[in-house]
N, C-alpha and C positions, 0 to 999 in steps of 0.2 A: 862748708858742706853744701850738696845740692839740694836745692826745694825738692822734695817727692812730690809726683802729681800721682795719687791712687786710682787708678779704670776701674768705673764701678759701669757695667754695659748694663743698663736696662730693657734689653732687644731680644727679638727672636732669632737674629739672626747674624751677630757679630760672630768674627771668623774664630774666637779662643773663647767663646763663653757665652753663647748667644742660649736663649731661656733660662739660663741660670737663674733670673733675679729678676725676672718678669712681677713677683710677687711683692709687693710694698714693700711689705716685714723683712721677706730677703734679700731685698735689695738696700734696706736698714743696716737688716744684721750685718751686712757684707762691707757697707760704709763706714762700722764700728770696728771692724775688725779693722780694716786699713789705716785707719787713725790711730787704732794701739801698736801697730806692726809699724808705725811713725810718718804715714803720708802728711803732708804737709797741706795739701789738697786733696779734696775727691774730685776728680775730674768725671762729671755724670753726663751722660748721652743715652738717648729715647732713641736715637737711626742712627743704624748700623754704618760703616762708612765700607764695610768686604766688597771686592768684587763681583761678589755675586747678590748682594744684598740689593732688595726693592725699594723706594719710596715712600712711606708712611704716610697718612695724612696728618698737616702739623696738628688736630687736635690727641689725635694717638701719641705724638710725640710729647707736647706740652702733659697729655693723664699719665705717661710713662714716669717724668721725672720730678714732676713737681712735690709729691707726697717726701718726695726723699730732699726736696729743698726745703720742704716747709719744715721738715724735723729738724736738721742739721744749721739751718741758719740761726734760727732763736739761741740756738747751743753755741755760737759765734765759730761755728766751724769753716772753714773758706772753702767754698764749691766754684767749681769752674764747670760751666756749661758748654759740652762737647756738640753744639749745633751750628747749621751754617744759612739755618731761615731766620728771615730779621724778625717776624713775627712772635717766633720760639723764643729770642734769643730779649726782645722784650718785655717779656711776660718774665724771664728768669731775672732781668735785671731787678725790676723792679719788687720780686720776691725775696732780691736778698743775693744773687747770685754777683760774685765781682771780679770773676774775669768769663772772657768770650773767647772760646779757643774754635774756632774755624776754620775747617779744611777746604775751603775753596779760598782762603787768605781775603774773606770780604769783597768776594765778587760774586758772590750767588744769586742770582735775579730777587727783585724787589724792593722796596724803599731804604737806604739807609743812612737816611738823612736823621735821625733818631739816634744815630751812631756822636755828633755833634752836641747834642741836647744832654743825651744821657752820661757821656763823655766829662762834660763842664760839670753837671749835676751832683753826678759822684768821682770826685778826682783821683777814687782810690781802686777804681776800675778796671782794669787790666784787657789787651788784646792779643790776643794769638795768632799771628798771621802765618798758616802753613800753605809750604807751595806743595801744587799737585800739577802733575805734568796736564790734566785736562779741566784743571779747574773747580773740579766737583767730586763727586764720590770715586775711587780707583777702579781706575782699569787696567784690563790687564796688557795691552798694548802700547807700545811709547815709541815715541823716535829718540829717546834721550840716549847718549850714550858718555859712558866713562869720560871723554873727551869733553865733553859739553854741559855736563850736568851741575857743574858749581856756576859758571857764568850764569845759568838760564834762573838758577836759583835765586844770585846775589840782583838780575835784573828785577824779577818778579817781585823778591822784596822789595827793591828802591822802589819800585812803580806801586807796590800798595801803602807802603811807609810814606811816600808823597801824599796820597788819596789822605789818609789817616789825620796826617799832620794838615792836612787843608781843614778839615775837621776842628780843629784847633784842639786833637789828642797827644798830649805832650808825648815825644819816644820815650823817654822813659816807664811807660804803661807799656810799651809796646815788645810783644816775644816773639823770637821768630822762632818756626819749627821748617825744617827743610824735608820733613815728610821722608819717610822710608817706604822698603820694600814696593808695592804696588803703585802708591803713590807714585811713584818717580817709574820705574822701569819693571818689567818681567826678569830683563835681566839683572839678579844678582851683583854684579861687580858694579852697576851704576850706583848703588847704593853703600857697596863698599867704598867709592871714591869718595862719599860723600863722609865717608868715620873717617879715612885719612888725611883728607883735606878742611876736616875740621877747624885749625888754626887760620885758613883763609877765611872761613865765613865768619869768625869770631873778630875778626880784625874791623868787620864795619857792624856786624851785628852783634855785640858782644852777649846780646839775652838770649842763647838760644835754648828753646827747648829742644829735644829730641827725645823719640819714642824706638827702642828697638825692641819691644816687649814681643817674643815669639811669632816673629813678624815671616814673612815668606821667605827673604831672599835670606835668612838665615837658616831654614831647612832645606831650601833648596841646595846649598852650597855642601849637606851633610848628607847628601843621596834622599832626598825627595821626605827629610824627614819629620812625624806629627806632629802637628801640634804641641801635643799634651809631652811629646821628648827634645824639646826647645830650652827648658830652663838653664842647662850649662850652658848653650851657647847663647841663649841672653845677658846670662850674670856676667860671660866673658866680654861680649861686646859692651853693658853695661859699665863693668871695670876701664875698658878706653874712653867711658865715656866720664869719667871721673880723675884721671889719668892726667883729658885733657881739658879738668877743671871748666864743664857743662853745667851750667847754673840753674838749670831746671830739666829735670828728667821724668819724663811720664812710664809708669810702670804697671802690670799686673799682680806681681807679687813685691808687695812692699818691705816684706820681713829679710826676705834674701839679701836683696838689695840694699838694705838698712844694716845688717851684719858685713855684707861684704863690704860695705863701705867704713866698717867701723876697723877690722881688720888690715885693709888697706891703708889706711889711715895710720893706725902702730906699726904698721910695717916700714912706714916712710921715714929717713932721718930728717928731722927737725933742727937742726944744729945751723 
């Protein structure tokens, strides 16, 4: 079965649920639900990663998520902090938070040399290394294309997977996420390459996460379609991504995904 990673956005402005859970309580209540619906993590973020989304200041970021780590860790729930400031990302470790899922794959400007320290400190620590065609929050432009976008992925990983391991962070803490939709391309098909060619990246990165949760390049592909009318073609993409046996999956709707998977699963001959 794959780990669930449950998105709990605590932002004004994530592209599927932004002010939702601005508010402590409901960003609580929202965390409780995902743990009955079966996440396996809350994966919680204070800045938005959308391309049209602004900058926060880290102490906005840090008052966003903290109230919701401070209740859920004493409860021994496992929180994954969706930030890519080393500042943020220190203050959550030390709260309790034990994995670092980072969309700039740990190249974000500023010290992280803490990454070594807090690494050793707690061995049960977890990293997320997600590639992004620019490094930082998504844009909407890229030069990646269908042709090139597994290579450009599989180097970015090795070149942060070195960084890490100089660290002295064993790979095994180490996840790669190869980033969807914006992340990688405007265009659509770049990110379908990437669900078909799955079994290449798994061959050297066997941990990989993947997020297709209502993400761009799968309305676009369905005539420009919302948001809020994405759930079939999530659950569908989500199904290949169980298919081909993806060891950790980040999602918005946890209950779906946890049924589909259970269905899936009696449907397959075991013999």
């Amino acid at each position: 079965m794959a780990e669930i990673f449950g998105i709990l956005n605590i932002t004004t402005d994530s592209f599927s649920d932004g002010g939702k859970f601005l508010n402590p309580d409901d960003a609580i209540r929202k965390g409780v639900q995902l743990l009955q619906e079966g996440a396996d993590w809350l994966d919680v973020s204070g800045q938005s990663s959308n391309v049209a989304a602004e900058l926060v200041e880290e102490e906005v970021e840090w008052n966003r998520v903290e109230p919701v780590i401070r209740y859920f860790v004493p409860k021994g729930v496992r929180i994954s902090l969706d930030s890519f400031r080393p500042n943020v990302q220190k203050k959550a470790i030390e709260a309790g938070v034990r994995c670092l899922n980072d969309i700039t794959g740990f190249t974000y400007e500023g010290d992280r040399d803490f990454l070594k320290i807090y690494g050793q400190k707690y061995p049960d620590l977890k990293f997320v290394i997600m590639h992004s065609h620019n490094n930082n929050i998504a844009k909407i432009k890229s030069t990646l294309s269908p042709e090139k976008v597994i290579k450009k992925i599989q180097i970015f990983f090795r070149d942060r997977r070195n960084e890490l391991s100089s660290f002295g962070i064993e790979e095994s803490a180490i996840f790669y996420d190869p980033g969807m939709g914006f992340f990688l391309s405007d265009d659509p098909m770049v990110s379908f390459r990437v669900l078909q060619d799955l079994e290449i990246l798994k061959l050297e990165f066997p941990q990989l996460m993947v997020s297709v949760s209502r993400k761009s390049f799968l309305g676009n592909v369905l005539g420009n379609l919302p948001i809020e009318d994405r759930e079939f073609a999530t659950l569908a993409c989500e199904l290949h991504l169980l298919k081909n046996k993806i060891p950790f999956i980040r999602t918005h709707n946890v209950l779906k995904l946890r049924q589909a998977e259970k269905i899936w699963n009696l449907c397959q001959d075991n013999d």
